[in-house]
N, C-alpha and C positions, 0 to 999 in steps of 0.2 A: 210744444216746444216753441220757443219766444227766441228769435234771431232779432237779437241787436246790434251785430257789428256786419254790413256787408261790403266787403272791397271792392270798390269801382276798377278799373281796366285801367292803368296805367304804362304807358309807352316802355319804361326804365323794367317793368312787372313784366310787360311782354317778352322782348327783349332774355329778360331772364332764365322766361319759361322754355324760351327755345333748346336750353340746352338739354333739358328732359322733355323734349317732344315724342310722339312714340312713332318711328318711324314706320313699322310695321303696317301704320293704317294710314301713315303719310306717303309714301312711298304709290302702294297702291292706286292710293286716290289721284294723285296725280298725273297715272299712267292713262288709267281709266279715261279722266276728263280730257287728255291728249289725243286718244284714241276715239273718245267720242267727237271733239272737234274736226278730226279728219272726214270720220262718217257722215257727221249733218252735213260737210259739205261735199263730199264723194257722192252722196244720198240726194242732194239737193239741186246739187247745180246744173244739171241737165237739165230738168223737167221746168226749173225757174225759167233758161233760157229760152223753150216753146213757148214756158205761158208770158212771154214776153220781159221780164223781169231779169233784178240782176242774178249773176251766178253765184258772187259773194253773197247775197241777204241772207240768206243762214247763217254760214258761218262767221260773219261778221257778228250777228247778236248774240250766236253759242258761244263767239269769244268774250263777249261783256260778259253772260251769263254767268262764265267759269271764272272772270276776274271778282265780279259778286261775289261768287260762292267760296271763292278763299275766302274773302273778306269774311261772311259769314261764320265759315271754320275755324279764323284765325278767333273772331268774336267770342263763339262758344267754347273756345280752345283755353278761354283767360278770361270771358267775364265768372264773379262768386258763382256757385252753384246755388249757396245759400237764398241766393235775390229771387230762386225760381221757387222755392219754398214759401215765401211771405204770404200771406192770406190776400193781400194785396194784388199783386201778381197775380195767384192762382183768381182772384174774382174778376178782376180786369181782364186777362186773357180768356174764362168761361164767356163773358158778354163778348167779346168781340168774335169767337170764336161763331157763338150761337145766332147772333148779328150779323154775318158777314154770308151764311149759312143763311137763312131768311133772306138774306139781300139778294143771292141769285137765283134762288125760286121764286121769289116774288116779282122779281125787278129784270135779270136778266133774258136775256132771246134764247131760246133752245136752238143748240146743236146736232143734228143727227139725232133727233129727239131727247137729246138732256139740255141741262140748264148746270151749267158746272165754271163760268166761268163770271169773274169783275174785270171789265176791260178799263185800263186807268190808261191809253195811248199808246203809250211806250211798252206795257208788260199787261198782259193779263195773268190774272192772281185767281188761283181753284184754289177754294178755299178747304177744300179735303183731303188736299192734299199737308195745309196748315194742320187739320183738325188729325192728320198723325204724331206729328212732333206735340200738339197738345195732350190726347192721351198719353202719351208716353210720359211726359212731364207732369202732369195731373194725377194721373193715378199713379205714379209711383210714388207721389208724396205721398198720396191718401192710404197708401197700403202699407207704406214705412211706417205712418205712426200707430195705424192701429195694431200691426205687429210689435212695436214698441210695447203698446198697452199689454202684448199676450193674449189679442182677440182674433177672431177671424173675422176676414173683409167680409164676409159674406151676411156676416151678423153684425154690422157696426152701424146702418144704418143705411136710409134710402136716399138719401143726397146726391153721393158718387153715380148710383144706379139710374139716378132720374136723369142726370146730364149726358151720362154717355149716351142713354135708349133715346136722347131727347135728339142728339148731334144724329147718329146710327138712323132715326126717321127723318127728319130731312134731308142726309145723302139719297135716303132712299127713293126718296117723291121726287131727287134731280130729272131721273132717277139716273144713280151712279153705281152700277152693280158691282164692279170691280174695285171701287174705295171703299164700298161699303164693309163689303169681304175682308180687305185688309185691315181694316180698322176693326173689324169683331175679332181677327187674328192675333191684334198688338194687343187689346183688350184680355182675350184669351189667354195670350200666355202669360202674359202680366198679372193674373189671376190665379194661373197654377202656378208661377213662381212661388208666390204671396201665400196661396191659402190649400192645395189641393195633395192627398196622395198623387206622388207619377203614375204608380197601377191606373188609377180611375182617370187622371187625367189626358194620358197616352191613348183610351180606349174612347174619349170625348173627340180628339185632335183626328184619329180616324172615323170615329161615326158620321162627323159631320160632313167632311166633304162625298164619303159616299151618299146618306140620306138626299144634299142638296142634288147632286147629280142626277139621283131619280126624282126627285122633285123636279127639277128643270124639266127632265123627258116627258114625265108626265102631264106636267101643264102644257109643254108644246103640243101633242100628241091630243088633248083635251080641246085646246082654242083659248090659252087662259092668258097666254103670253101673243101679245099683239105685237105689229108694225114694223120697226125699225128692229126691236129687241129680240120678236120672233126671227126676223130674219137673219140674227145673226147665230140663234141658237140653232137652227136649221141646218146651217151655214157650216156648224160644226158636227152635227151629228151627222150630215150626209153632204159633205162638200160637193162631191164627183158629180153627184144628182143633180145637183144645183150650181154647176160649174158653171153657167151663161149667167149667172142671178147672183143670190146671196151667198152662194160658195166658193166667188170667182177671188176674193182676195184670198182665200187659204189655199186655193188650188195654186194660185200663181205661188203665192210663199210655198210651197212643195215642188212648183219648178224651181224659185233662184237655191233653194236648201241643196236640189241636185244636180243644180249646173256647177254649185260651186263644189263638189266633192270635196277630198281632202286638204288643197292646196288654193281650191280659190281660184277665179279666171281674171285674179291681177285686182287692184286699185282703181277704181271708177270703169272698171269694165260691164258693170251689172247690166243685162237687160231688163230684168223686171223690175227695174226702177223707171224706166222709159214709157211711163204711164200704165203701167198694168198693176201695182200694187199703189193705192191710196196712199197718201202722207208717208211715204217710203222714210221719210226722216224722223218720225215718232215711234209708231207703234208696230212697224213692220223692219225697225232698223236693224233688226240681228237676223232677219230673211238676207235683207242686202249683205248684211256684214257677213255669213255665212258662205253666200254665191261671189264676195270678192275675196275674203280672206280664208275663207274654206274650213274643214274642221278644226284648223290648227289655231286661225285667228279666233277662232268662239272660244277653243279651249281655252286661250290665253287669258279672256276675257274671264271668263266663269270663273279662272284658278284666281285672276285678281282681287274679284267679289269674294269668292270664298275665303281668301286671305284676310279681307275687311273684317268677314260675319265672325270665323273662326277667331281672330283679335280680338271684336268686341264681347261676345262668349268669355274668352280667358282674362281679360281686363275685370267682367262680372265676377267669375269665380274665385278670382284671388283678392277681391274684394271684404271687408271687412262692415259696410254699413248696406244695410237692405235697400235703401236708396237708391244708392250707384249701382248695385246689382240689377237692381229691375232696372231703371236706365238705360243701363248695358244692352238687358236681356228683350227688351224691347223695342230698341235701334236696331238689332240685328236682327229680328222679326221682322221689321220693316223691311227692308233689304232684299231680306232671303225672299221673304211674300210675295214683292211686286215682281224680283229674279223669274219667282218661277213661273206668276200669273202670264207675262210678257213672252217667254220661253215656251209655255203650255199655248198661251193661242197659236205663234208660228207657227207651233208643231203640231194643231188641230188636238192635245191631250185636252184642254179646256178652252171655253167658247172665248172668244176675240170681245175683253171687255175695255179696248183702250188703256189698256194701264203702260206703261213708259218704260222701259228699262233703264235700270239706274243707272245717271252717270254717261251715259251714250245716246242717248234720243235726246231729238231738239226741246227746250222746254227751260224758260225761266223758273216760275213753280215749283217744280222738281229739281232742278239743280242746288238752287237755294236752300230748301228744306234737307236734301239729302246731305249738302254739304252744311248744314249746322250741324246736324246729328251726327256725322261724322266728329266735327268740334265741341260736342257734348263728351264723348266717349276720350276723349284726346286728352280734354278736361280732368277727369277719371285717371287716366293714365298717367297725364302728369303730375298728378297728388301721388298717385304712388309710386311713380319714379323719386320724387324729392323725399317722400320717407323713408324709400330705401336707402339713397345715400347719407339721411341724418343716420339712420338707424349705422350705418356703415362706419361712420365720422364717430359716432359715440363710440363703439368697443374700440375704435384704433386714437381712442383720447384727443380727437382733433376737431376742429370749429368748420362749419359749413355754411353760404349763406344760400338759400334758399325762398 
């Protein structure tokens, strides 16, 4: 399929689209980033103030961050879909993907023994976190058209298979265990959307995480998983053991989870943010948010995500082009994935692989990406809000512009 005509973003277009925005995922999102902005800084500003630093410096970047990330939304919300189809695009975006990917294992400093970040001053850019919105984008073209054809992804050729396994091994060498996951996730279901029976695919979606699980134990258990990695897997199998050592960030997230009970001990009252849980502002922010805001502010939180995922689902389904469908079905993959990966370490159900929870941890990278893909999906929405109302406008004999 040969795109010739693609509409650039125009002000007078935006504008327009607003009035078929789909609030459903607008709304949420909103709330989300509000309540994230609260947290980076309820989360932050204590511990700033010891290590000498200001109390605002979080959330004064969480607030650029979030003004980006409209930007971003509004971007994806109204630039063609078509543009992300071009062969152009999709080759340009593979090199810088795979490029930028090589750039931080080659070139960058390790972290806590990974290599996951480009430091550009002002933002540092994880590029794995790019290479989700790229799967997503990539292979639901590659799988739209060979379903076009009436073939299956599986048999149409080794191209697709060699970029993703190619992206999928250098996360791995960062090594980034928890991008990695989610990225075979988006892959995953983007696959059985595409090409698989549910019976066999359903029974793939649970083999896996149980196999790896005993895979993990057993390589700990052997000596095959070293250092930083072993001790976080440790960490999760036997926290209490290992409460002075590699156990002591989950053990303390099992205190703020129980101080905070149902209702929370109030707004910046957390103590186990007072240096007992690491980066209290990333990857432990829903321990905090649980011991200020208590079960009630987590549920609120979860029901807003869930609000996101279940939209972009129904946006997929009442879709009409395979495209938008995987798009859809893909974005909320993301989401749900990193939800639960995030959720799972607080609560010791899976090992603490740094992954962010959407929309509320401090984090350029992640706001950015999460918030286009929110304006991918919005994108989607708005095409078939405005079809609904031609379709509306024709049977009642009246002109609509659109």
């Amino acid at each position: 399929m040969k795109v010739k005509h693609i509409r650039k973003i125009h002000l007078s277009q935006v504008w327009k689209n607003f009035h078929y925005w789909d609030y459903y995922l607008m709304v949420p999102y909103l709330v989300l980033c509000m309540i994230g902005i609260v947290m980076v800084y309820s989360s932050s500003a204590a511990i700033e103030m010891q290590n000498g630093g200001s109390p605002t410096a979080y959330l004064i970047k969480q607030i650029v961050y979030v003004v980006i990330g409209l930007g971003c939304l509004v971007f994806g919300a109204n630039y063609s879909l078509e543009h992300y189809r071009t062969p152009r695009f999709l080759r340009d975006s593979t090199f810088a993907v795979v490029g930028m990917l090589l750039f931080v294992l080659v070139l960058s400093h390790a972290v806590n023994g990974a290599k996951g970040w480009i430091n550009l001053g002002v933002i540092n850019i994880q590029p794995v976190e790019i290479c989700k919105v790229y799967f997503i984008l990539y292979l639901s073209d590659r799988m739209a058209r060979v379903r076009a054809r009436n073939t299956h992804f599986i048999s149409s050729g080794g191209g697709p298979w060699l970029v993703v396994a190619l992206c999928l091994l250098l996360i791995a060498l960062q090594p980034d265990i928890g991008g990695m996951a989610i990225n075979i996730m988006i892959v995953a279901v983007l696959f059985l959307a595409c090409d698989f029976r549910w019976s066999f695919g359903i029974s793939v979606l649970l083999f896996i995480p149980i196999m790896g699980y005993l895979l993990i134990e057993k390589a700990v258990e052997n000596g095959l998983i070293h250092g930083y990695r072993m001790a976080r897997f440790v960490a999760f199998l036997n926290p209490f053991g290992n409460a002075s050592g590699s156990g002591s960030q989950l053990v303390n997230s099992y205190y703020a989870i129980s101080n905070g009970g149902v209702f929370g001990s109030g707004l910046g009252n957390s103590v186990q943010k007072m240096g007992y849980l690491p980066e209290p502002n990333t990857d432990f922010i829903m321990s905090i948010t649980s011991e200020e805001l208590g079960l009630v502010g987590v549920s609120v939180i979860l029901i807003l995500l869930m609000l996101i995922i279940c939209r972009m689902i129904q946006v997929g389904v009442r879709s009409n082009s395979m495209y938008e469908m995987l798009l859809c079905y893909g974005s909320a993959t993301f989401i749900l994935i990193e939800t639960f990966f995030n959720i799972g370490g607080v609560l010791g159900l899976l090992p603490i692989t740094g992954v962010t929870f959407p929309f509320i941890s401090y984090g350029g990278s992640s706001m950015l990406i999460l918030s286009f893909t929110v304006g991918l999906i919005m994108n989607i929405s708005i095409r078939q809000n405005k079809r609904k109302v031609l379709r509306k406008s024709v049977r009642q004999g009246g002109k609509v512009s659109v």
